[in-house]
N, C-alpha and C positions, 0 to 999 in steps of 0.2 A: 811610938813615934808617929807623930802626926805631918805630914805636910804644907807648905804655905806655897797655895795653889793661884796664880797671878796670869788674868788673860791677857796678852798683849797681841799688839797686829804688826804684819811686815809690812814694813813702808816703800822697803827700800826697791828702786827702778830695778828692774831685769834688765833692757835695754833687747833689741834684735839681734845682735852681733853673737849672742852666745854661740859659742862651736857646738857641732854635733856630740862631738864627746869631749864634754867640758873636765873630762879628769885626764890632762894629757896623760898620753901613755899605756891606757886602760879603761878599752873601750868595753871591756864586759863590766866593769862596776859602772861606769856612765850610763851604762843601757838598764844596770839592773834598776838603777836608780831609778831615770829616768819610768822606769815600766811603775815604780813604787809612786810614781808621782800622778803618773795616768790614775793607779788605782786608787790612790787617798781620798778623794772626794766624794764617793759610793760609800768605800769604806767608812771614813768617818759620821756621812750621811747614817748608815745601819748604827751607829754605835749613837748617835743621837737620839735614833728615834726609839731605841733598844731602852736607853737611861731614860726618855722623858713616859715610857710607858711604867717604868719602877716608881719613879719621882712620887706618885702621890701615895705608893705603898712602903713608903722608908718615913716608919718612925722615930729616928733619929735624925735630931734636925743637923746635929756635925755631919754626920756622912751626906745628908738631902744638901746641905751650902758648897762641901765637896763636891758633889757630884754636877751642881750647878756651874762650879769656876771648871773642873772638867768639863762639859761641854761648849763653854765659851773658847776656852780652847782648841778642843777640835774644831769648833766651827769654822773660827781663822785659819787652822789648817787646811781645809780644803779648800779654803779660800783662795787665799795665795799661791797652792800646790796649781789649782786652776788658771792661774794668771798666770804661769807659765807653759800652758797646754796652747798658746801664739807662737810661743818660739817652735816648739814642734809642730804646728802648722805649717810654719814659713820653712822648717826643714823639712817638710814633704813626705813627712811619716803616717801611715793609715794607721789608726788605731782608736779612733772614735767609734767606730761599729764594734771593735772585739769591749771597750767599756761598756758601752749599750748594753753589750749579749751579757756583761759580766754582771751589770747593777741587777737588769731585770730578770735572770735566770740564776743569779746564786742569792743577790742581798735582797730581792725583792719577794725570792719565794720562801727565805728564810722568814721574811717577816710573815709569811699569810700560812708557812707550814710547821713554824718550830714554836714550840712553847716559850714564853718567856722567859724562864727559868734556863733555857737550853739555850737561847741566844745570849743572857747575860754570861752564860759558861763560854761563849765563843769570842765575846766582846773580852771578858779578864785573861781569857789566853794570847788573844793577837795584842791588849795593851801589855802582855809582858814580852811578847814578842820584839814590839816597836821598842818597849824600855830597853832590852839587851841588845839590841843592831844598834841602836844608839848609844849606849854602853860601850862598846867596840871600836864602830867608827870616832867617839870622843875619844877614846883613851890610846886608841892606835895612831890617832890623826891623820886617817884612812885619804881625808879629805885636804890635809895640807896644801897642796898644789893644786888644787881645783880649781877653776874660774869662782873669781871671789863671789860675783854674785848667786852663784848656784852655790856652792860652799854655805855663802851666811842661811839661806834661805834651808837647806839641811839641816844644819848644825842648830838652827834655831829650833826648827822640827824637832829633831833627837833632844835637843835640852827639854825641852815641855813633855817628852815624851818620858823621859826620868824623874821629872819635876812631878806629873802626875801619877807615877807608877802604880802604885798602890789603891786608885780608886773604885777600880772595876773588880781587883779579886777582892776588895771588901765588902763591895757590894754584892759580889755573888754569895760573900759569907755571911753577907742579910739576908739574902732571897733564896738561898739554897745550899747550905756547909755539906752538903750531899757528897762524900770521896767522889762516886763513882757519876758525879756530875762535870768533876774538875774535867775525870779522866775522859770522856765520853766529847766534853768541849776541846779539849787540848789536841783529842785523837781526828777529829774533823778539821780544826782551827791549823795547825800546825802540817796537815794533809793539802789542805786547801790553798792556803796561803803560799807556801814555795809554788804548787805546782802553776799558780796562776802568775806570781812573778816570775819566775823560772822560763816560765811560757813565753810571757809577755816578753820578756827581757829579747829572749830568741827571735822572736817577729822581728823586732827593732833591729838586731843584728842582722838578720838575713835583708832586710828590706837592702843595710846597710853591703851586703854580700860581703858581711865579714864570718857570718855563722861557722861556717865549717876550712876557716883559714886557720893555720898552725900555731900562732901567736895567738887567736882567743881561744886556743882548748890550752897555753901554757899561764895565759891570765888567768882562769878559770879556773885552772889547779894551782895554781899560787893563790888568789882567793882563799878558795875552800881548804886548801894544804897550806904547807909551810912558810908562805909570804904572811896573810892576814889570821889563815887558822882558822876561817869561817865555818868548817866542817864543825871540825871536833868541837869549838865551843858552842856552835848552836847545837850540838846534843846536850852538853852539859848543862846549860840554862833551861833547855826543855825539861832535863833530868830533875835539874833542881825543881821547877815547876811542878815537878808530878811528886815529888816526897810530901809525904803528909802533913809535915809542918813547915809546910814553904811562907818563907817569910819574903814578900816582893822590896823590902828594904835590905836584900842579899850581896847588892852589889858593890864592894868595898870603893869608897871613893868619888859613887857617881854623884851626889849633890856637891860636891867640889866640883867636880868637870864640867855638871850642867849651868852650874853659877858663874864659874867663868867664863864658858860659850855667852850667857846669858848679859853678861857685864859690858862685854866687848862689843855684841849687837846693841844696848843699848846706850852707847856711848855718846854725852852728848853733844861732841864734833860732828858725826856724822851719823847719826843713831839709824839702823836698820830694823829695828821691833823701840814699839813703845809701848806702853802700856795702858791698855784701855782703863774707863773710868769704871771706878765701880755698880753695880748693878743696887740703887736704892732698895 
C-alpha cells in the first residue's frame, strides 16, 4: 500500500480572542497541546533537514517524490503551528527561551552529533508517534468541543500526520533495516519526546497556577486512565512499533478518519487548508 501524499496550507484566521484553554473543561490537554505546538516548528525543522540530507542517497525515485510531498508538509506545519505562537504571546506565557534551549541543545546537537542513519531512526519513530496521537484524538474526537479554530488547525495536523505515516519508517528501511536501529531510535525518541511535552505542558500549567490543583491531577488521570486511555494505548502503539514486522499502515480505520477531517477543512464554503499547487 502506497500513500497519496498532498501538501496543503492553513488558511484559516486564528483571530486573538482564543481562551487560554481552548478545550473547555480540560486544561491539561489544552496545555499539553498547546506545549506540542511550541515544539512543532524545531521539531519539523530536524525532520527536514534529517530527509533533505537522505534525499540525494535514495535511489528510489517513489520513495525520493514521497519523501519530497512529506516535507512540504511538514513545512506548513510548522508554519501555521508558529502563527499561533501570537496568541500565546498575548496570553503572557514565557516559553520562547525553554524552545531556544530545546532547538539548540536537543535538535541542533542531534544534527552535529548523531549519525544520519541515527537521526532518520529518531525521525520514523516520533512520525509514528505523531500518526498514533492523531490516531486517537480522530477517532475519540478528543477535540469535539474545542474552539473551532484551534480544533481545525489540530485536526488538520493529525490528518497529514496519518496521511503520511509511513514515510519515515520506509526510509529508515532504505537507509538502514538494522532491528537494533529501530530499537535504539524509538528507545531515545519515545524517552525524549514525553519528557519534553510532559515538561513543557507543566510550565504552562504552573505559569497558569493550575499545576498542582486537584482537578488537573483528575484530568491527568482521566487522560492517561479511563476517560481517553492515553496510557495504556500509547504503550501498545510503541509495542506495535517495536515488533519486527511492524507495519505503520496498522491502524484500522485511520485513512477514513484522516479523509474526513481532511474534506471538512477543505470545504469549499469556508475552506480552512487548501491545497498547494504542485511542485514542477
Amino acid at each position: 500500500m502506497e500513500e497519496t501524499i498532498t501538501a496543503r496550507r492553513f488558511i484559516a484566521t486564528l483571530g486573538m480572542d482564543i481562551p487560554r484553554h481552548w478545550l473547555p473543561g480540560n486544561e491539561v490537554v489544552s496545555s499539553l497541546l498547546n506545549a506540542y505546538t511550541i515544539l512543532v516548528p524545531a521539531n519539523e525543522a530536524f525532520y527536514i533537514r534529517t530527509l533533505n540530507g537522505c534525499l540525494p542517497r535514495i535511489p528510489d525515485g517513489a520513495l525520493r517524490a514521497r519523501c519530497e510531498a512529506f516535507l512540504r508538509q511538514e513545512a506548513q506545519h510548522g508554519v501555521a503551528h508558529k502563527r499561533y505562537w501570537a496568541n500565546l504571546d498575548a496570553q503572557g506565557y514565557a516559553y520562547r527561551g525553554v524552545e531556544r534551549v530545546v532547538e539548540r541543545c536537543v535538535f541542533r546537537v542531534m544534527d552535529r552529533l548523531a549519525p544520519l542513519w541515527l537521526r532518520v531512526s529518531l525521525v520514523s519513530c516520533v512520525e509514528h508517534i505523531n500518526a498514533y496521537l492523531g490516531y486517537e484524538f480522530l477517532s475519540q474526537s478528543i477535540l469535539a468541543d474545542a474552539d473551532p479554530r484551534l480544533r481545525d488547525l489540530m485536526e488538520w495536523h493529525f490528518a497529514e500526520e496519518i496521511e503520511h505515516r509511513a514515510v519515515a519508517f520506509d526510509l529508515l528501511q532504505a537507509v538502514s533495516p538494522c532491528y537494533p536501529v529501530r530499537m535504539l531510535g524509538a528507545a531515545m525518541t519515545a524517552t525524549l519526546f514525553h519528557l519534553l511535552l510532559t515538561g513543557l505542558a507543566g510550565w504552562l500549567l504552573a505559569q497558569d497556577r493550575l499545576l498542582w490543583r486537584r482537578a488537573t491531577r483528575t484530568q491527568l488521570i482521566s487522560h492517561l486512565g479511563a476517560g481517553h486511555e492515553m496510557g495504556r494505548r500509547s504503550f501498545e502503539h510503541l509495542r506495535d512499533y517495536l515488533a519486527p514486522r511492524f507495519d505503520p499502515y496498522c491502524l484500522p480505520g485511520a485513512d477514513a478518519l484522516a479523509a474526513a477531517v481532511l474534506t471538512r477543512l477543505g470545504a469549499e464554503h469556508s475552506p480552512s487548508v487548501v491545497p498547494m499547487a504542485p511542485r514542477n
